[in-house]
TIZA-970369 format. One line per field, with one value per residue (C-alpha): residue number from 1; residue in one letter; x, y, z. Coordinates in steps of 0.001 Angstrom, whole numbers, m for minus. Example, Ala and Ser with C-alpha at 12.3 -4.5 7.8 and 13.67 -1.06 7.14 Angstrom:
<nodes>
gudren: (1 2)
nuse: (a s)
px: (12300 13670)
py: (m4500 m1060)
pz: (7800 7140)
</nodes>
This chain:
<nodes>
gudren: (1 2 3 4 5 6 7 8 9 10 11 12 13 14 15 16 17 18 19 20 21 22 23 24 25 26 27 28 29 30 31 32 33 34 35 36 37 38 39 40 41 42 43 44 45 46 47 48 49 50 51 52 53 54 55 56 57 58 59 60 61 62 63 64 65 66 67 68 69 70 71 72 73 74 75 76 77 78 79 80 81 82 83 84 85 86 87 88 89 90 91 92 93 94 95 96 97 98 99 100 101 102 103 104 105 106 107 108 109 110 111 112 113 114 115 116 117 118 119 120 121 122 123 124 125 126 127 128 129 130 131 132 133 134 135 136 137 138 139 140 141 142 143 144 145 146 147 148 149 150 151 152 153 154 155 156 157 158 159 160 161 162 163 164 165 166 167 168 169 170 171 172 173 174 175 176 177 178 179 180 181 182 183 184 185 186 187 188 189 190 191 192 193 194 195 196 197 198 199 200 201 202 203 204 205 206 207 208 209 210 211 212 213 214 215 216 217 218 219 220 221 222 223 224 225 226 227 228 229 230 231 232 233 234 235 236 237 238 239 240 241 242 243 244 245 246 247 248 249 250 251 252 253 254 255 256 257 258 259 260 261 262 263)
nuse: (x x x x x x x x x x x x x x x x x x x x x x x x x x x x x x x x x x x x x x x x x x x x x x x x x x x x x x x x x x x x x x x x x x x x x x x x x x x x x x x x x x x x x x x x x x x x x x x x x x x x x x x x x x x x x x x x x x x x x x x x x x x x x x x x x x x x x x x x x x x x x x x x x x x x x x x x x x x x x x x x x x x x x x x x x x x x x x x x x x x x x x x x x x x x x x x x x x x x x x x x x x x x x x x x x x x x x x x x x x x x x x x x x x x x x x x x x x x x x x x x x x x x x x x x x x x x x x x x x x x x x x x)
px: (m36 3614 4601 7861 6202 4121 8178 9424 7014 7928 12113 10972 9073 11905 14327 12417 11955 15766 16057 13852 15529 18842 17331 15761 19080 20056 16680 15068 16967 17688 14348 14336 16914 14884 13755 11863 8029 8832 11835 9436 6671 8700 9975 6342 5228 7805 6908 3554 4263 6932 3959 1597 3857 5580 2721 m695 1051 2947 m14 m2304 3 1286 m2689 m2913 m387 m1219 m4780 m6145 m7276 m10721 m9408 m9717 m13824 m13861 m12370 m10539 m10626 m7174 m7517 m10647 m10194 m7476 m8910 m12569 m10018 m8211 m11622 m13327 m10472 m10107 m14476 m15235 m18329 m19534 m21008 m17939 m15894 m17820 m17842 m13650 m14053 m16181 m14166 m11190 m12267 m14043 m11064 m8551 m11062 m11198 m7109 m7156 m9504 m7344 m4404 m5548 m7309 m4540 m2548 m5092 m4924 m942 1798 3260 5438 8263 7558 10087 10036 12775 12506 8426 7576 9246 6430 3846 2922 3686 1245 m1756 35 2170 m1155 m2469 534 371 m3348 m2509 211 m2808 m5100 m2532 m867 m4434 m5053 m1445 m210 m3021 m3321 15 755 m2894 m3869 m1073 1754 m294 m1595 1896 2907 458 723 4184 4602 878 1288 m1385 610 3910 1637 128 3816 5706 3167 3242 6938 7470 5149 6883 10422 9141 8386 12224 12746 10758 13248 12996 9701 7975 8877 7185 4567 4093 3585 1353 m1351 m193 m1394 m4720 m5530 m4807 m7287 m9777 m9311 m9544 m12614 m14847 m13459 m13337 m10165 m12147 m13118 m9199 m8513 m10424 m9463 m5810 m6858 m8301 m5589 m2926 m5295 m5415 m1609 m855 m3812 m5934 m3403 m1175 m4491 m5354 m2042 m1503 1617 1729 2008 5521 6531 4898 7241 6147 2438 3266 5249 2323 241 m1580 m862 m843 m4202 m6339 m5318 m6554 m8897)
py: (16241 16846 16400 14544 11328 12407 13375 10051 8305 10842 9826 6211 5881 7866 5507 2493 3490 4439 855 m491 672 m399 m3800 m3845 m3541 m7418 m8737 m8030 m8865 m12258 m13068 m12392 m14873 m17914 m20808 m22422 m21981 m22728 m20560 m17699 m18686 m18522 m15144 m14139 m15398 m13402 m10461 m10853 m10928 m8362 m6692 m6905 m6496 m2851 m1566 m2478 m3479 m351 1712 1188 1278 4561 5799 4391 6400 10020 9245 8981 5373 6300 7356 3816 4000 8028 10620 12436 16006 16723 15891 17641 20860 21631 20212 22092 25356 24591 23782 26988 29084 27785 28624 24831 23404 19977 19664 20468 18714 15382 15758 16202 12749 10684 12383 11025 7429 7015 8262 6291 3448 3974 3750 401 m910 m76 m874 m4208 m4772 m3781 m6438 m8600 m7115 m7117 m9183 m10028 m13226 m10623 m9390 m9895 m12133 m10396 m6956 m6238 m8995 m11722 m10520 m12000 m15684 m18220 m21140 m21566 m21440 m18359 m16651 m17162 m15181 m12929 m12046 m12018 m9298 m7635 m8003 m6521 m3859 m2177 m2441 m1984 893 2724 2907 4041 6570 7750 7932 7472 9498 12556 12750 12496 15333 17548 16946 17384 20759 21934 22276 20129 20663 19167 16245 15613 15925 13549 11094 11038 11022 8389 5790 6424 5789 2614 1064 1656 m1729 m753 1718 5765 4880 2740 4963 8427 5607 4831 8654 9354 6376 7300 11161 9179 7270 10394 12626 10061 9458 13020 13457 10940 10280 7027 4779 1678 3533 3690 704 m797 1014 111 m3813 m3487 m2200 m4288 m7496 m6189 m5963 m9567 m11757 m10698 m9412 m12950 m14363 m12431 m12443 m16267 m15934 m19829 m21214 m19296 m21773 m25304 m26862 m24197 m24906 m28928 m28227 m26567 m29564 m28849 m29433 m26584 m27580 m27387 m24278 m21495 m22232)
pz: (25833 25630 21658 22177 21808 18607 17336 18612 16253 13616 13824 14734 10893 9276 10881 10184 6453 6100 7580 4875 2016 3023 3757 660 m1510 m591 618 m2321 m4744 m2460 m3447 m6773 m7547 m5998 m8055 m5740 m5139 m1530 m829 m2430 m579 2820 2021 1368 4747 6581 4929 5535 9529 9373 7944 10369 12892 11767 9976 11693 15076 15848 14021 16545 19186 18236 17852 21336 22936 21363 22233 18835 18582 18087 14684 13451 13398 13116 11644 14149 14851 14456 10983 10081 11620 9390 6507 6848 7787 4077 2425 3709 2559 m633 m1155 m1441 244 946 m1953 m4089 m1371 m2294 m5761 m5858 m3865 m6360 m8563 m7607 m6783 m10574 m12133 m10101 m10405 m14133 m14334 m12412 m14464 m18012 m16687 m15842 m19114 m21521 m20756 m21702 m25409 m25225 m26410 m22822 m23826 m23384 m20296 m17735 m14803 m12634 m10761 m9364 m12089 m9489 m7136 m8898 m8047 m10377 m8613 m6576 m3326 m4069 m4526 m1666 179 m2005 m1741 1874 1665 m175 2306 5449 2926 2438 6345 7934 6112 5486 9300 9526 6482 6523 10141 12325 10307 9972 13204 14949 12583 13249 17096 16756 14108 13945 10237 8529 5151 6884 7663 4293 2260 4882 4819 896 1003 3862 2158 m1501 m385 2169 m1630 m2452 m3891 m6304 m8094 m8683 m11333 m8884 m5773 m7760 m8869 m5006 m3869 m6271 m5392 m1780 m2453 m4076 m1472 1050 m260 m767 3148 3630 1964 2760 6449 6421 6889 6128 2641 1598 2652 602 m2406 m966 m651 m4161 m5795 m4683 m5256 m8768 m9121 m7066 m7660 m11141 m12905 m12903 m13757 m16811 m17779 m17403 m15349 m13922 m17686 m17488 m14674 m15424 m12390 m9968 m10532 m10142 m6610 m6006 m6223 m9195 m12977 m15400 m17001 m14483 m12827 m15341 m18140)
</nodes>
């Protein structure tokens, strides 16, 4: 197959995350300012479809038109060719191949899981409620979006940083190294909003999650990882650290009183 379409999907992402960052220097900060539970919760909605529509949407469509959409239950040979080719000539085996994996997941497991007990043991009154902290939901309803944008940012963009991106790169260059340090890139700076800390932050879990997909083959497998990580961040996290007592009025327009929605 001619590789003009696997570099149309290549310029399409770049232009769509150029797009996104530019976007993202009003829109977010839009949203930050908001009082209201439901002006937040309407921007949350439409981020949730934008979601599904740009990430999982045009994921599988792009898989569908290189003629990789078997990659969503398999792990496609134009990934692992390459990556047995840079296994083999670096002298590691399966063995050592799945112990670098389990390796990987129990330490990045093991960083989740500090990270979200810490705060527990911290003095967070301080904490801020502007920047990434206005992301966090400050009532019952809020979190339900947001464990929603959870949900389709574990499915949606793993299927297009982790399956699609790479694939298109390599059909389009042939260099499976090209493919693994775009991707990474590409799904860093789509997290602009975040600033320069949370973009690095963002390539580094991206990198994480992309060599836990290369290892153990599985897309479902990082996903879940994905799903779990951002649910940690947008759903346990305000729990533990009792983020609706900060806004007592938010919790009561969501239809429930500050008593009797965390112990």
């Amino acid at each position: 197959m001619d590789n003009w379409l696997a570099w149309l999907i290549i310029v399409l992402t770049i232009g769509l995350v150029i797009f996104q960052i530019w976007k993202d220097r009003t829109a977010f900060p839009r949203f930050v300012a908001l009082k209201k539970s439901e002006d937040r919760r309407k921007h949350m909605r439409n981020w949730l479809f934008s979601g599904i529509l740009k990430f999982s949407g045009l994921g599988v469509l792009g898989l569908f038109l290189l003629g990789h959409l078997d990659a969503l239950t398999g792990f496609p040979d134009i990934l692992s060719d390459p990556l047995n080719s840079l296994l083999n000539s670096l002298g590691i085996g399966d063995s050592a191949a799945n112990l670098i994996l389990w390796a990987f997941v129990g330490v990045f497991v093991l960083i989740m899981v500090v990270l979200t007990i810490l705060p527990a043991l911290m003095d967070t009154s301080e904490m801020p409620d502007d920047g990434v902290f206005a992301m966090l939901p400050r009532n019952p309803k809020e979190m339900g979006w947001t464990a929603a944008l959870s949900v389709n940012a574990g499915i949606g963009e793993e299927i297009f940083f982790r399956c699609l991106l790479p694939i298109a790169v390599i059909e389009a260059t042939g260099s499976f190294s090209a493919a693994l340090l775009i991707c990474t890139l590409l799904f860093g700076f789509a997290h602009g909003y975040q600033g320069i800390v949370g973009v690095m932050t963002t390539m580094f879990v991206g990198a994480v999650f992309l060599v836990i997909y290369l290892l153990s083959g599985s897309l479902w497998f990082a996903m879940a990882l994905h799903i779990a990580t951002d649910l940690r961040g947008l759903v346990i996290l305000p729990l533990i650290l009792k983020w609706f007592d900060r806004f007592p009025d938010d919790v009561q327009e969501s239809g429930e009183t500050p008593a009797n929605v965390l112990p």
